[in-house]
C-alpha positions in Angstrom: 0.0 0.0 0.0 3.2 2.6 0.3 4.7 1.4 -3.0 7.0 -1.2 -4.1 8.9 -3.2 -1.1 11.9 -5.6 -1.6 11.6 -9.1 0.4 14.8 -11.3 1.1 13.5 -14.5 2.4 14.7 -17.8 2.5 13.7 -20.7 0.1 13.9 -24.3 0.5 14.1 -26.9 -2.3 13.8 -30.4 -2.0 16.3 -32.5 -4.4 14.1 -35.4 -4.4 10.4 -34.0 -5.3 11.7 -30.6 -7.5 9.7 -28.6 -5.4 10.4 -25.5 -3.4 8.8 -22.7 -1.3 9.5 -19.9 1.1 7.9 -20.2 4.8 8.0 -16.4 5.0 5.9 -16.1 2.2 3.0 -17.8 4.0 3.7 -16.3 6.9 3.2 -12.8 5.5 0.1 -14.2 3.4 2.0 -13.2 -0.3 2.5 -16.9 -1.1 2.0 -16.9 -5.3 1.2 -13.2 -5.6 3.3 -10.3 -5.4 1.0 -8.0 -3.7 0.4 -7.8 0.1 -2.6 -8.1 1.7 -3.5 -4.2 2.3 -3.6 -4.2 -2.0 -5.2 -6.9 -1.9 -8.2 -5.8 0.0 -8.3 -2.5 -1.8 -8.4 -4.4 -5.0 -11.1 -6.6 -3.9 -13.0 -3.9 -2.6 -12.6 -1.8 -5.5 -13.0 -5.1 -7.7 -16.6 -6.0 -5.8 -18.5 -2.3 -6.3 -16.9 -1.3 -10.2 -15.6 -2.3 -13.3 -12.3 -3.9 -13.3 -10.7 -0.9 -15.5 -12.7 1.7 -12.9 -11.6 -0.1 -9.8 -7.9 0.0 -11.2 -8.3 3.9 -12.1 -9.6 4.6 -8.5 -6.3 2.3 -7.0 -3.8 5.0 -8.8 -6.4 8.2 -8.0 -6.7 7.6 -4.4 -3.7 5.2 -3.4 -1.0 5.5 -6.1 -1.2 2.0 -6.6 -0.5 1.2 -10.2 -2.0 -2.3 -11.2 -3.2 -3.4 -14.6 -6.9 -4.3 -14.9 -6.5 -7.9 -15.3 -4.8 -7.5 -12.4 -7.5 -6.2 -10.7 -9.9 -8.5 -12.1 -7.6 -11.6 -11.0 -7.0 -10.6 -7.4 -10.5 -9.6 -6.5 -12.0 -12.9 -8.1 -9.1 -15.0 -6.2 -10.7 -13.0 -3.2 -14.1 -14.1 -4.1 -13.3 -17.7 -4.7 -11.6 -18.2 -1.5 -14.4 -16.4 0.1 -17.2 -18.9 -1.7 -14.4 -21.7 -1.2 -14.5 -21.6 2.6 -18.4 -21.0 2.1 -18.7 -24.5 0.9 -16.7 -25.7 3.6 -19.0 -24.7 6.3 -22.2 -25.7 4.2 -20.4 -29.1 3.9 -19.9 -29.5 7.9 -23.7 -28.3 8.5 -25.0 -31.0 6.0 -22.8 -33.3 7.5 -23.4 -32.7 11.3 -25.9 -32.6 13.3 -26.3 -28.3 14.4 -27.0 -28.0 18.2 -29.9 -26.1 19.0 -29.4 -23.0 21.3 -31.5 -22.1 24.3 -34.4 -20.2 25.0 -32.3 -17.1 26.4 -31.1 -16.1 22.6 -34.7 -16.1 20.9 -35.1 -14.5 17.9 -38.8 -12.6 17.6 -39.2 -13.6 14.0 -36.8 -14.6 11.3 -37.2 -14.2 7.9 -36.2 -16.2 4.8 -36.4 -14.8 1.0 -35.2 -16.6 -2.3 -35.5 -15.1 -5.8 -33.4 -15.8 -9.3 -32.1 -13.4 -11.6 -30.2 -13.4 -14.8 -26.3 -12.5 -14.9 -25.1 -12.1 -18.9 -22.5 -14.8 -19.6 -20.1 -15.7 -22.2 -21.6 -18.2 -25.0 -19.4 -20.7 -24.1 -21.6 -21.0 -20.2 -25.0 -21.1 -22.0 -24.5 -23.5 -25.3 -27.1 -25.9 -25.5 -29.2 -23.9 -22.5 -32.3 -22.4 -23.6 -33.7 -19.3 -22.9 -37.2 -17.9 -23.3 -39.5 -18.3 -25.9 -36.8 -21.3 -26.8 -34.5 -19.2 -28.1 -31.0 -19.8 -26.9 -29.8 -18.6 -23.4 -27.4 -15.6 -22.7 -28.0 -15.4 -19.5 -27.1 -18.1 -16.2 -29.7 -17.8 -13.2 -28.0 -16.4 -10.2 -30.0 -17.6 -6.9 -30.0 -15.3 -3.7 -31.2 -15.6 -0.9 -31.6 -13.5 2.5 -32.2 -13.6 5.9 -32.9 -11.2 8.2 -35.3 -10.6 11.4 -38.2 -8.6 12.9 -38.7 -7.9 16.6 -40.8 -4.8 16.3 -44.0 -2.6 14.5 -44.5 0.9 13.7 -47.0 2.9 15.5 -49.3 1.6 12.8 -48.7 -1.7 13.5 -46.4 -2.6 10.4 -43.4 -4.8 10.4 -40.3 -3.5 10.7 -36.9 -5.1 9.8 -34.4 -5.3 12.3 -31.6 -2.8 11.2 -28.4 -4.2 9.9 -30.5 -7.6 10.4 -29.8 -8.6 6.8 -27.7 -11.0 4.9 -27.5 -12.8 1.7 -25.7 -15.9 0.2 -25.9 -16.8 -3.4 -24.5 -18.3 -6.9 -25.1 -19.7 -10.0 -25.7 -23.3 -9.1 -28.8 -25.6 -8.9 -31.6 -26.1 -7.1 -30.2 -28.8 -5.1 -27.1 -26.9 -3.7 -28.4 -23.8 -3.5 -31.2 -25.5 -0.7 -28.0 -26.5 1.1 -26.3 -22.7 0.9 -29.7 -21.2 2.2 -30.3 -23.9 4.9 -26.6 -23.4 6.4 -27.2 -19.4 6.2 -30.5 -20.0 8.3 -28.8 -21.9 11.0 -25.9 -19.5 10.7 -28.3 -17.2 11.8 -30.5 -18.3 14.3 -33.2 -20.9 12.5 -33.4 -23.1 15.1 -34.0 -20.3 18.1 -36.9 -18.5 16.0 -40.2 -18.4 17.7 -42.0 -17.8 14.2 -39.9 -18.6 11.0 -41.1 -17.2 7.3 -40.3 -18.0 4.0 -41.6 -15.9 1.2 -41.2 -16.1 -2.5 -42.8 -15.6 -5.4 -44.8 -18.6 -7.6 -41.6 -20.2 -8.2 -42.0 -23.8 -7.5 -38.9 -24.7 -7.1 -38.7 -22.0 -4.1 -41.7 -23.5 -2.1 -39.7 -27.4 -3.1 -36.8 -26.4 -0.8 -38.4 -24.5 1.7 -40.8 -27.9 2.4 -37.4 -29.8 2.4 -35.8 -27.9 4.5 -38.2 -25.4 6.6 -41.1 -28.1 6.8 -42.5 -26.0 10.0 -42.4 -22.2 8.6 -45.0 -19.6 7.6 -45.0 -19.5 3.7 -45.9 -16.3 2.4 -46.3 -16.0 -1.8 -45.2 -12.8 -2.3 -48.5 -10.1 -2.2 -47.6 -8.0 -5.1 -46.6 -10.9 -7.4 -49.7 -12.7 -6.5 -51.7 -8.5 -7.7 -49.6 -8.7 -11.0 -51.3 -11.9 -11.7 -54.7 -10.5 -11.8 -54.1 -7.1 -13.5 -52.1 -9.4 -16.0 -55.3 -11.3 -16.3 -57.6 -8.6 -16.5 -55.1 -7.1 -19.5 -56.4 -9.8 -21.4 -60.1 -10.0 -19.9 -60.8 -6.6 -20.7 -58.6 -5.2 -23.9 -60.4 -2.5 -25.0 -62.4 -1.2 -21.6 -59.9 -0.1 -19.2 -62.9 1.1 -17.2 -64.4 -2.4 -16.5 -60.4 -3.7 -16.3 -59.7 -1.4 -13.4 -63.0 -1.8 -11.6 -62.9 -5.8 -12.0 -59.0 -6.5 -11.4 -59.9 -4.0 -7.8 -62.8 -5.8 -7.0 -60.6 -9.1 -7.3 -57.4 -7.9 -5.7 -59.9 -7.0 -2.2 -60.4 -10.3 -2.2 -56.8 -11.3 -2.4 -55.6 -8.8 -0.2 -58.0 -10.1 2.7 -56.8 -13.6 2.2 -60.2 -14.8 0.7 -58.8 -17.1 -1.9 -61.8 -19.7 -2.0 -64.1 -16.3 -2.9 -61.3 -15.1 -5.5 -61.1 -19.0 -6.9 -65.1 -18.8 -7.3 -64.9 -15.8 -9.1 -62.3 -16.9 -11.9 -64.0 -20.3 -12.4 -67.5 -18.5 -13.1 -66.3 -15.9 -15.2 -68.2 -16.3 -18.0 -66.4 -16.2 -21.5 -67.0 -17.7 -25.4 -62.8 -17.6 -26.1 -61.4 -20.8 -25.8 -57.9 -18.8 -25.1 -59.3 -16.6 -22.5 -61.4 -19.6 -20.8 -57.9 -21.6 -20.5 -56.0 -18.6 -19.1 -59.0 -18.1 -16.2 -58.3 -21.9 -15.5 -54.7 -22.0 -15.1 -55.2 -19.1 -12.6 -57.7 -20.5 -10.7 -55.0 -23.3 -10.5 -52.3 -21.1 -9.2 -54.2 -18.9 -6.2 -56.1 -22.3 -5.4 -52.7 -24.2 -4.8 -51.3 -21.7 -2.8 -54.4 -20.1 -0.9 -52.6 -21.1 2.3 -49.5 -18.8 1.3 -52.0 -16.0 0.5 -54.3 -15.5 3.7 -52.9 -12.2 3.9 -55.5 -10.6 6.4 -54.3 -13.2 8.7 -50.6 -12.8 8.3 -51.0 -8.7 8.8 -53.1 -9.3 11.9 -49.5 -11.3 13.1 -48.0 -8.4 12.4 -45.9 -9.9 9.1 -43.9 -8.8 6.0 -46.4 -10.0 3.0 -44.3 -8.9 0.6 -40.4 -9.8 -0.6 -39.2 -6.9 -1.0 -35.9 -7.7 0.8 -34.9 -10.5 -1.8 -35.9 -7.9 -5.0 -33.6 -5.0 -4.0 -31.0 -7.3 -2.9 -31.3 -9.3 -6.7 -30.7 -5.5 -7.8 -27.8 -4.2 -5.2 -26.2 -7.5 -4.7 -26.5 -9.0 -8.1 -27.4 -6.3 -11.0 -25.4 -3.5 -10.2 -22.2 -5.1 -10.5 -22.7 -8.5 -12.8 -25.5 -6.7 -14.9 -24.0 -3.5 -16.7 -24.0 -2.5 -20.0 -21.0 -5.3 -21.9 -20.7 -7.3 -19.2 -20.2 -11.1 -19.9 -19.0 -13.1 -17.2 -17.2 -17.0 -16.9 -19.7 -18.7 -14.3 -16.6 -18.9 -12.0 -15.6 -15.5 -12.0 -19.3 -13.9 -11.4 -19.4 -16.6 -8.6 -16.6 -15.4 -7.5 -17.7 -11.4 -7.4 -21.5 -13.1 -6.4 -19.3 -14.1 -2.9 -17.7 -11.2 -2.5 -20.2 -8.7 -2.8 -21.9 -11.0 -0.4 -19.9 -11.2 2.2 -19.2 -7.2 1.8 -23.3 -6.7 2.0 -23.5 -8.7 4.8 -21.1 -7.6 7.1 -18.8 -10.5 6.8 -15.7 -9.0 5.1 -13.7 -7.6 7.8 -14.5 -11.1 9.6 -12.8 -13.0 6.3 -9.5 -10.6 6.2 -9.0 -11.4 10.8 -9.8 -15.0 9.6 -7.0 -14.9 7.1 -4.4 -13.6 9.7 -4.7 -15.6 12.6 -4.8 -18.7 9.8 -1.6 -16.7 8.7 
């Protein structure tokens, strides 16, 4: 961080095996780099909130550190992948033991759990053969996120209210599968198992409410309220084309329904609409279907009287603070290894676990 420093160190080589190495080097945690750990924590930080090329334009404006940007762009992912690295480590150990539960004295009120998906741009060479919508082919992989965070208090209208500096994410591009695994370890992390009430909430994505009745079998599922609205002005868009009039007054007289937690009412309604298009008389059915299947994640009169978050707020600006304004900018394509790597990074920064990571790194040093 003060410029250029010369390093005399011994090295040992063994005569039998070829190899070689430098104990100091360990020791001073600049084994197979040639920058300390001070640059490489400003390049990581740098790396994690800009552009590779910006982050090594403000490391010569503001510390007269001259680095190239691949240079940038290699330290801050090595940073990241070490980072998700020792992530998977302690996912591993929480599948693989069993998590002791902690005692009544360290409740939390109410602990929360969100999961959403969004698309990161990729190079062609991470989405051949993977289609996209409307089957054309995929630029994009699916990065999942998740979130946790608690609630121990309401406003004087008797709102929910997050716990500040309550919230923390975990995420990647993986599957299904191992991303229950990363979510599950995250939740005990945090305090699952000491929760008086626990909620999940998501939006109609089934493979969302698939994990959470793996692994949360005994939370509160909440569908997400303002997904669960867009469905019915989306429907009423096509019910009523050329009246917006009758669209508004219908898709109102639906969504009080829906906002009261009467689904059995709002299922009635779609299933007697009356209707000669074969189209439309499909589309009325396949909603039915979807508020009918999940009218026990919708009785949102009930979960407001408990005082609840009904919507998933939390998970949708962290897709756009965690995830799109770093991965998603304009010519951005990214290896799935390096925006994995970022993915951890900006993570652990978010979630108050960086500075933990760099004292972890010197007392293993």
């Amino acid at each position: 961080m003060l410029g250029e420093v010369e390093l005399d160190r011994s090295y040992y080589h063994c005569g039998r095996c070829g190899k070689g190495f430098a104990p100091r080097d360990e020791e001073l945690d600049v084994e197979a780099t040639q920058y300390s750990p001070g640059v490489r924590r400003m390049t990581a930080l740098v790396g994690s909130e800009t552009s590779f090329d910006r982050g090594r334009a403000l490391l010569a404006e503001l510390a007269g550190v001259e680095l190239t940007t691949k240079a940038v762009e290699r330290e801050a992912e090595a940073i990241g992948a070490d980072i998700a690295a020792r992530e998977q480590a302690a996912i591993a150990r929480a599948v693989q033991l069993e998590l002791p539960e902690i005692g009544p004295e360290e409740e939390t009120p109410i602990l929360y759990i969100e999961m959403d998906g969004t698309g990161v741009p990729t190079a062609a060479a991470e989405t051949a053969g993977r289609k996209g919508k409307d089957g054309a082919s995929a630029r994009t992989r699916e990065v999942k996120l998740g979130c946790v965070f608690t609630q121990s208090r309401r406003d004087e209208q008797g709102r929910p209210l997050r716990d500040e500096d309550s919230t923390s994410y975990s995420g990647a591009i993986e599957d299904a599968a191992a991303f229950g695994r990363r979510i599950w370890s995250e939740a005990w992390q945090r305090g699952w198992s000491r929760a008086r009430q626990k909620v999940v909430i998501g939006d109609g994505a089934a493979w969302i409410w698939n994990l959470s009745h793996q692994y949360f079998p005994n939370a509160i599922e909440i569908v997400d309220l303002y997904h669960a609205r867009e469905h019915l002005w989306e429907l009423a868009s096509k019910l009523f084309v050329q009246d917006a009039k009758r669209r508004r007054r219908w898709a109102s007289r639906m969504q009080r329904k829906l906002d009261l937690g009467r689904i059995e009412q709002l299922v009635a309604a779609l299933r007697s609409f009356a209707t000669n298009d074969a189209e439309l008389a499909h589309q009325l059915a396949l909603e039915a279907d979807y508020f009918e299947r999940n009218a026990e994640r919708m009785r949102y009169g009930e979960f407001r009287r408990q005082g609840l978050f009904v919507g998933s707020g939390v998970i949708e600006a962290g897709c756009r603070t965690v995830i799109a304004s770093r991965l998603k900018r304009s010519g951005m394509f990214w290896s799935v290894r390096g925006a994995n790597a970022i993915t951890a990074l900006r993570c652990a920064r978010l979630s108050g676990r960086f500075d933990d990571y760099w004292e972890n790194r010197a007392r293993a040093a």
